[in-house]
ZADOZA-312254 format. One record per residue (C-alpha): y, z, x; residue in three letters. Coordinates in steps of 0.25 Angstrom, whole numbers, plus 5000, padded with zeros to 4 digits. Layout:
residues N
YZXALA/...
end
This chain:
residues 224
501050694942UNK/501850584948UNK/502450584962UNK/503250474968UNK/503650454983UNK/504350584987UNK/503750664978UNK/502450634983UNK/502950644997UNK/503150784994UNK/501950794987UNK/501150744997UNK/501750835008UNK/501150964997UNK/499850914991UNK/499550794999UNK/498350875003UNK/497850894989UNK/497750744989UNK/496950634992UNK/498050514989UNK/499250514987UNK/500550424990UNK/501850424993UNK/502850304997UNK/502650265013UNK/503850335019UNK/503650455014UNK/502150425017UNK/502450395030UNK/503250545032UNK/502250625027UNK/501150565037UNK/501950555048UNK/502850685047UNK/502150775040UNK/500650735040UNK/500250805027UNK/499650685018UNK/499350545020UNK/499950465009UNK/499350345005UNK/500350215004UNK/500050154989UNK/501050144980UNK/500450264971UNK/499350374971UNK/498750434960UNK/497650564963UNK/497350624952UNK/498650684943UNK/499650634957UNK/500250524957UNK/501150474970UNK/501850354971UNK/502550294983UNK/503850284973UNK/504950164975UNK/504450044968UNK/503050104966UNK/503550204956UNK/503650084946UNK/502250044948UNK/501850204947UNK/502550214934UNK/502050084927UNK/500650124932UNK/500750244927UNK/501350234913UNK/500350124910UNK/499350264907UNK/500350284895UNK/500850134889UNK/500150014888UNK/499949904898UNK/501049824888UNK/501949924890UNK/501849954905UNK/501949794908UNK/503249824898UNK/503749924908UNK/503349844920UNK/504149744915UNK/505249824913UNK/505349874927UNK/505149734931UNK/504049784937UNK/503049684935UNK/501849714944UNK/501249844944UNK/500649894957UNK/499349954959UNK/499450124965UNK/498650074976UNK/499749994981UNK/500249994996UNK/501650034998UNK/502449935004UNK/502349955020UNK/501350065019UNK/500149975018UNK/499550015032UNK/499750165034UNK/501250175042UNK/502550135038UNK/503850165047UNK/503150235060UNK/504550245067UNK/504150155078UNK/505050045077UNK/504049915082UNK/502949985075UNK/503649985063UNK/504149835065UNK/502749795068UNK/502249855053UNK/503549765046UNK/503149645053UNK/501749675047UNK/502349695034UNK/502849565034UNK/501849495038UNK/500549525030UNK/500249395025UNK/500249335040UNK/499849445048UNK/500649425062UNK/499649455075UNK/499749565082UNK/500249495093UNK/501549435086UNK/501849585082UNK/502049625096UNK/502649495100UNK/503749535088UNK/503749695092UNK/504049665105UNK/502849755110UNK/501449745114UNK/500349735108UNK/499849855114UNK/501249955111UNK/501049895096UNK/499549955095UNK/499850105102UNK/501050095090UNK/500250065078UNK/499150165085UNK/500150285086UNK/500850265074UNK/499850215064UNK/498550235070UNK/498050095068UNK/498149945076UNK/499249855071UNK/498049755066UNK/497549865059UNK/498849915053UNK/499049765050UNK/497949745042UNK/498149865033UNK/499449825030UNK/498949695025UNK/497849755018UNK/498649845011UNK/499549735007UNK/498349655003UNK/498049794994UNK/499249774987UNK/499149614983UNK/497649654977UNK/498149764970UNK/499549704965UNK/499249554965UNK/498349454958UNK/498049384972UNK/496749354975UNK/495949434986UNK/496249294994UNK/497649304993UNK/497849444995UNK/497049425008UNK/497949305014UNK/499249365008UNK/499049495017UNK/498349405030UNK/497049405027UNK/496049295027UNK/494549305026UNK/493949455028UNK/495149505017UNK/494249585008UNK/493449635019UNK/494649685026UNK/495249745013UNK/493949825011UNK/493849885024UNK/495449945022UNK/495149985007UNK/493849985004UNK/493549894993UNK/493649744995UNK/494949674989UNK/494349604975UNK/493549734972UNK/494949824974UNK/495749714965UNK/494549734953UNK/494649874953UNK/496049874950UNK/495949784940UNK/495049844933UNK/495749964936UNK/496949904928UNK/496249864918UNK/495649974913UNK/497050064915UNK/497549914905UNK/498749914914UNK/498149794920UNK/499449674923UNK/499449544931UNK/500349564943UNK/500549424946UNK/
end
């Protein structure tokens, strides 16, 4: 069974309990922990426990269904499928959604929400918490009781997982180096350990598992 972003919205909200992970897109992610409190969704592209599938939909649907049907066809015929789509780098399920990176999206709170844009945008060069107030227009101290109300965390904290998460994505969909993934997300020295304490494993030992996990699924394909 397959469900995508609305579907699994619903199904989440009826037997979300039955479940350990599932996913939906970030929005309706969002609703369902915020208004409804019934499931925790998780924010990677796509799912899979046991015969259920979910998917976040949008773009991901296409990665979903190339994933997917490389269980039927050859990898020559999958990468001719890609190809067709003009879908040329196939994304790993685990997979952040855009924005969802760091658990939180749209709070409602207007500078709190600006303050997790202009994080966004600068993941590569993290600005000081400093130059976020001075840009908010706030203090430090009204920015911290936000991010504590709203999203339970500190705004470094909050920070660092979004680039982590971001990070995430690079090793799963890249072919940069441990190095590179770390400085393109604003990491120097202390990367790996930093990644291991967020997802358990450390950044080289998450990258040879996938591998190995492609290639002996043969859908293994460069995504340079």
């Amino acid at each position: 069974m397959f469900l995508l972003a609305e579907a699994a919205s619903r199904y989440i909200t009826e037997y979300g309990a039955q479940h350990q992970m599932l996913t939906t897109h970030w929005e309706n992610s969002a609703l369902l922990r915020e208004r409804r409190g019934v499931f925790d969704a998780e924010t990677a592209l796509a799912v899979e426990d046991g015969r259920i599938v979910t998917c976040a939909g949008m773009e991901a649907t296409v990665d979903i269904t190339l994933s997917l049907i490389r269980r039927h066809v050859s990898s020559a015929t999958q990468m001719t499928v890609s190809d067709i789509l003009l879908h040329e780098r196939i994304r790993d399920f685990s997979t952040q959604q855009p924005f969802s990176g760091a658990r939180g999206s749209n709070t409602g709170d207007a500078e709190l929400d600006h303050c997790i844009e202009l994080m966004s945008s600068n993941i590569d060069d993290p600005l000081p918490i400093r130059e976020l107030v001075r840009l908010l227009g706030i203090s430090s101290r009204s920015l911290e009781r936000k991010f504590r109300s709203y999203l339970n965390a500190t705004p470094n904290t909050y920070y660092r997982a979004l680039r982590l998460a971001k990070a995430n994505n690079l090793l799963l969909n890249t072919t940069l180096s441990v190095r590179e993934v770390g400085l393109a997300c604003g990491f120097g020295a202390g990367f790996s350990g930093l990644y291991k304490s967020f997802f358990g494993t450390t950044p080289l030992a998450m990258r040879k598992e996938r591998l190995a996990a492609q290639f002996a699924s043969g859908s293994f394909r460069d995504n340079r």
